[in-house]
C-alpha positions in Angstrom: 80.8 113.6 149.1 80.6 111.2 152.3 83.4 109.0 153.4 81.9 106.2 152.1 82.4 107.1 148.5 85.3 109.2 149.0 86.9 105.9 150.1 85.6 103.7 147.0 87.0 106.6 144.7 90.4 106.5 145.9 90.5 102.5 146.5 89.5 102.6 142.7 92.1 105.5 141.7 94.9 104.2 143.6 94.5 100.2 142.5 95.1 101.9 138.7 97.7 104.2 139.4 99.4 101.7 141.2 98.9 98.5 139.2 98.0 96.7 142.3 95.2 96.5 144.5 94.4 99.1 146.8 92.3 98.7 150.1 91.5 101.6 152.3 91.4 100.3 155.9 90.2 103.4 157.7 89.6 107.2 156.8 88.4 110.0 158.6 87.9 113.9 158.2 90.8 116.1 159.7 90.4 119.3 160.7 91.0 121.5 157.8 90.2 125.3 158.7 88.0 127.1 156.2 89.3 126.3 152.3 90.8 123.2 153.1 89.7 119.7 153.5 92.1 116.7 154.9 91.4 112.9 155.2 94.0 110.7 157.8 93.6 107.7 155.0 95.3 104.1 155.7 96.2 102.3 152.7 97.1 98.6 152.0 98.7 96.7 149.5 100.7 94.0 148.8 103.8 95.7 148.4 103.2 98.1 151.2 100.9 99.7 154.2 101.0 103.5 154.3 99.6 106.3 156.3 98.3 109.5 154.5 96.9 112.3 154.2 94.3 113.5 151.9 94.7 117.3 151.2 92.0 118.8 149.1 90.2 122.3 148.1 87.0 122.6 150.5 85.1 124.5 147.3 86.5 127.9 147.7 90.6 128.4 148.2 92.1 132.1 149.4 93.6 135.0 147.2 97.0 133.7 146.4 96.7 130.3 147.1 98.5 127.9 145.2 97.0 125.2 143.5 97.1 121.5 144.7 99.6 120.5 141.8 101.9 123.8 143.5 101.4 123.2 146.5 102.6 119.4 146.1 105.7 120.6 143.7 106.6 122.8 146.5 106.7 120.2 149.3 108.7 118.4 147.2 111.2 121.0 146.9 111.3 122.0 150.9 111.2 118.4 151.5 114.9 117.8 149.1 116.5 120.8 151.2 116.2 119.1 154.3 113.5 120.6 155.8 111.5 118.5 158.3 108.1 118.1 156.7 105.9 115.1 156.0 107.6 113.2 152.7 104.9 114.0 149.7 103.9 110.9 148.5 101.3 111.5 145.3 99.7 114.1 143.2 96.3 114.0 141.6 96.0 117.0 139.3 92.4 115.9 137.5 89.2 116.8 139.4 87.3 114.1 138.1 88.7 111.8 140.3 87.1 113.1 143.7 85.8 116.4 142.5 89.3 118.1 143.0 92.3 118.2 142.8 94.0 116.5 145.7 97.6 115.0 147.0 98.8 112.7 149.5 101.4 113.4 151.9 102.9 111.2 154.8 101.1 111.2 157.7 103.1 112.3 161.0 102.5 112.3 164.8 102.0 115.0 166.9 99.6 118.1 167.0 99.1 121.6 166.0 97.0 123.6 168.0 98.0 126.9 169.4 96.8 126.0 172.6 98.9 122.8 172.8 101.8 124.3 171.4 102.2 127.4 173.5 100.6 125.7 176.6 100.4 122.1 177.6 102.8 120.3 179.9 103.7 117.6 177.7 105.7 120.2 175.2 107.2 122.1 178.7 110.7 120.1 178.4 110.8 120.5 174.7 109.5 124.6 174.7 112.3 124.9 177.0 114.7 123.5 175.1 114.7 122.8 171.2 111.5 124.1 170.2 113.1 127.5 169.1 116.5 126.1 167.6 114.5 123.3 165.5 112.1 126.2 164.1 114.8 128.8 163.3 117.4 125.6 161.4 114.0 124.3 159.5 113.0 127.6 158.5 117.0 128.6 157.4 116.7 125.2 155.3 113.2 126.4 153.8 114.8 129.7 152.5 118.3 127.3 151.0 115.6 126.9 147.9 115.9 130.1 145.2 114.6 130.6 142.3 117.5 129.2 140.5 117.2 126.1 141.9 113.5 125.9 140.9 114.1 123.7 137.1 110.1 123.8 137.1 109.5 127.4 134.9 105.9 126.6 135.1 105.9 126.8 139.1 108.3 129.4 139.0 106.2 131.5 137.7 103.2 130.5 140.2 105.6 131.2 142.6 105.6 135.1 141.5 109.6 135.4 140.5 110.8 139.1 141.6 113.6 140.9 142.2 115.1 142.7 145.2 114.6 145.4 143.7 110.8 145.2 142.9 109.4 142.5 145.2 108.1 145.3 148.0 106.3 147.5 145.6 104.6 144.6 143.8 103.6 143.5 147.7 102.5 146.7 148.6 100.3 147.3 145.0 98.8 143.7 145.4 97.3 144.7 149.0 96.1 148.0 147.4 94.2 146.0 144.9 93.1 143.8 146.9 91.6 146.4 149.4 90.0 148.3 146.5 88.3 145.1 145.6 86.7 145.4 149.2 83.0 147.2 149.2 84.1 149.0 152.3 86.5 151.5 153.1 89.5 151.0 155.5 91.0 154.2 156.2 93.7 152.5 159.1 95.1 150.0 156.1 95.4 152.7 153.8 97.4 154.7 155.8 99.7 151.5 156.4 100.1 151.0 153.1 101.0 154.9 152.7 104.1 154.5 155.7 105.0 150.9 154.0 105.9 152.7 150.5 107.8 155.5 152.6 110.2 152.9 154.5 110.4 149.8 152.6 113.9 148.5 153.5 116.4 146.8 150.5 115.8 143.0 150.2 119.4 141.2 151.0 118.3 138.1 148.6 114.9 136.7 147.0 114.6 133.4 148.4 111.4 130.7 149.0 108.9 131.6 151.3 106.7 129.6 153.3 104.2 132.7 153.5 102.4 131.2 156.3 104.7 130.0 158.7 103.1 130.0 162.4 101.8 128.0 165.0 99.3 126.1 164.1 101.3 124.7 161.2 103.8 122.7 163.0 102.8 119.4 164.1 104.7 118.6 167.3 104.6 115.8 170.4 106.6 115.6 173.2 109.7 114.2 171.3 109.8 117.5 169.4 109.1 119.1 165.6 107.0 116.3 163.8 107.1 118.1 160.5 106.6 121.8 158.8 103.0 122.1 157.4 101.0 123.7 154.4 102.5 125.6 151.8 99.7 126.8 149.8 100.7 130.5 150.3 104.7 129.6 149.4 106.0 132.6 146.6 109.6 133.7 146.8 109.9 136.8 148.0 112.3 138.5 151.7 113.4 135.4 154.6 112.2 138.3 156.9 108.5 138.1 155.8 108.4 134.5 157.5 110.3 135.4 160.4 108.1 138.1 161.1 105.0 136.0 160.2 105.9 133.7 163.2 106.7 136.4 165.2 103.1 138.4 164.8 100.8 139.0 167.5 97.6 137.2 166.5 99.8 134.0 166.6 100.9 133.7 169.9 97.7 132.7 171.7 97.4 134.4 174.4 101.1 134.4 175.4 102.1 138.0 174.3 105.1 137.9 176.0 106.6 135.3 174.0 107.0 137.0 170.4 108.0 134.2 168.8 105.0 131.9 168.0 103.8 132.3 172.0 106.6 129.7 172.8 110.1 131.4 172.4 112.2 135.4 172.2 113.1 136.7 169.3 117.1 137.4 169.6 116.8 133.5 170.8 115.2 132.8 167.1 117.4 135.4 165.3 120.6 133.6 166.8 119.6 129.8 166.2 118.2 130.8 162.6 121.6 133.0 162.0 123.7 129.8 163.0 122.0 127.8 160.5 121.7 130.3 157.7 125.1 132.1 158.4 122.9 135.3 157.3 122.4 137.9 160.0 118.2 139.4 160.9 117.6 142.5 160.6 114.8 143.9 163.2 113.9 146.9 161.4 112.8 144.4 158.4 111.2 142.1 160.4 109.0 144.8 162.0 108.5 146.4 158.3 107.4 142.3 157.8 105.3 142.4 160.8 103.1 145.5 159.7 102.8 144.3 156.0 101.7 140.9 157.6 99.1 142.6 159.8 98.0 144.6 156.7 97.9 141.5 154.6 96.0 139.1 157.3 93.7 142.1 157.9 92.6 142.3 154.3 92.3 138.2 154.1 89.9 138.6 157.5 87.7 140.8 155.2 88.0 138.9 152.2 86.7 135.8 153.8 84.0 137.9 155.8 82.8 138.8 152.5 82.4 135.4 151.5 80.7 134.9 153.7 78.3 138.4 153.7 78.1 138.0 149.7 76.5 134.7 149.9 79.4 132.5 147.9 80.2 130.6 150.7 78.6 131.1 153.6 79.9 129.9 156.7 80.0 130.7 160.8 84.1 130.1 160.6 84.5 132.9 157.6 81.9 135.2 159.4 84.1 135.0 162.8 87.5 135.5 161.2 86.5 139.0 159.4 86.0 140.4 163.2 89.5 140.1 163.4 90.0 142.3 160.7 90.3 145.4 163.7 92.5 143.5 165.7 94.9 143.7 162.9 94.3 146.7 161.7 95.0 147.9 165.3 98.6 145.8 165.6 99.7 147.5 162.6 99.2 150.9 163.6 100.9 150.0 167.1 104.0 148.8 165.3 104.4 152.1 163.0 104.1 154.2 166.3 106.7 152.0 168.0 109.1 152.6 164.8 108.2 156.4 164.7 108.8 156.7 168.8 112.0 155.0 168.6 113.7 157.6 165.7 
């Protein structure tokens, strides 16, 4: 669909929904990665003038992925605890509308590249000073939201509910299964998976997870945090697994000395995110977090390289990302030998 008649579609949509008439007054293509498309929409009416943005399936979404009516439901409920993220603003469930399902969300300032984040001089003041605190607090407010607090059973369920007791064995047998699904063999995952069963550490409490909570999903400027991004892989599941998430090599950009996202030191996180949540990390469990997250991104590099290899969606940005699948495959291997070294 071109912008042209995207636009007409959701002037047309909009004007009934709304009972008034809406006029789109510009609209443009945002960058959306590989499954996701997002239009920067301005909309006028009489009552009002709002900036959006449009976020839709590009054709094909990830393994796990929530659906555009979950993903919305979930920025809702991050957005009630407090969390800084753009305010959701409307939910389209039917496809017919614009061929998929799609939401609006506020649009915010700032930007969210890893090479902007990590390394350009307008953030310098800011990555000195708050950029750490204001990631740990918003990410302690994320994980305020249990499943108990979740009146939606329908998206409680999408949200996988588990226990402490079973949440890192269904983990670990969901990465099997989706390895086996793979039509190649990758003998370095298997044998994570293998030391993963062996040392899974107790879960303190199941809580919300953003399950993709790294840079490049944090819009900022040089005033600070903008807003929290994308929650199409939330689930409840262990507060470590983000933690570690942020924390993971692949996301640091080239600045491997900073752990934490390529901007910040992880027992400068752990504190700030320990004053918010009054809930003390645990390092072992965010290294067991790292390795599972290696594990997991490795086998999602794959998965979309065989998108691309099978012929369901072919695409230069899917072939590039399964190379990385190594890279991964390597990280996890380091981190078990730096656990094994250190007992």
């Amino acid at each position: 669909m071109d912008i042209r008649e995207l636009q007409e579609k959701v002037e047309l949509h909009l004007t009934s929904v709304w009972n008034e008439p809406v006029k789109v007054t510009e609209i443009y293509h945002l960058s959306g990665g590989a499954c996701q498309d997002n239009y920067a929409i301005e909309l006028h009416s009489k009552s009002s003038v709002k900036s959006v943005v449009l976020r839709t399936d590009k054709g094909g979404s990830l393994l796990s992925s929530l659906s555009k009516r979950d993903e919305f439901k979930v920025a809702e409920l991050v957005y009630k605890a407090g969390v800084k993220t753009p305010t959701p603003v409307y939910l389209e469930e039917e496809s017919s509308v614009i061929g998929a399902p799609f939401f609006l969300m506020e649009k915010i300032a700032g930007k969210a590249t890893g090479r902007y984040i990590t390394k350009d001089k307008e953030l310098d003041t800011y990555r000195k000073s708050k950029m750490v605190s204001d990631l740990a607090s918003n990410l302690a407010k994320l994980h305020t939201v249990i499943p108990e607090s979740v009146s939606d059973e329908d998206l409680k369920q999408k949200l996988k509910l588990v226990t402490i007791e079973n949440y890192i064995s269904i983990a670990i047998e969901d990465l099997r299964k989706s390895l086996d699904e793979l039509p190649e063999a990758h003998p370095a995952i298997e044998l994570c998976l293998l030391w993963m069963e062996s040392h899974a550490p107790n879960i303190d409490k199941i809580v919300l997870v953003h399950g993709d909570y790294r840079t490049g999903n944090f819009m900022m400027n040089a005033e600070g945090l903008q807003g929290i991004l994308d929650f199409e892989f939330a689930h409840f599941g262990d507060r470590h697994e983000d933690i570690a998430w942020l924390c993971m090599r692949d996301w640091r950009f080239g600045r491997l000395a900073k752990e934490v996202g390529g901007f910040g030191d992880r027992k400068d996180f752990y504190k700030e995110y320990e004053a918010t949540s009054g809930i003390p990390v645990d390092p072992f469990k965010v290294t067991f977090w790292e390795i599972m997250g290696n594990v997991r991104w490795a086998i999602g590099s794959a998965q979309q390289a065989e998108r691309h290899l099978s012929g369901k969606d072919r695409g230069i940005e899917l072939a590039s990302i399964g190379r990385r699948t190594a890279e991964m495959e390597w990280e996890a291997i380091r981190l078990i030998e730096g656990l094994e070294n250190a007992i």
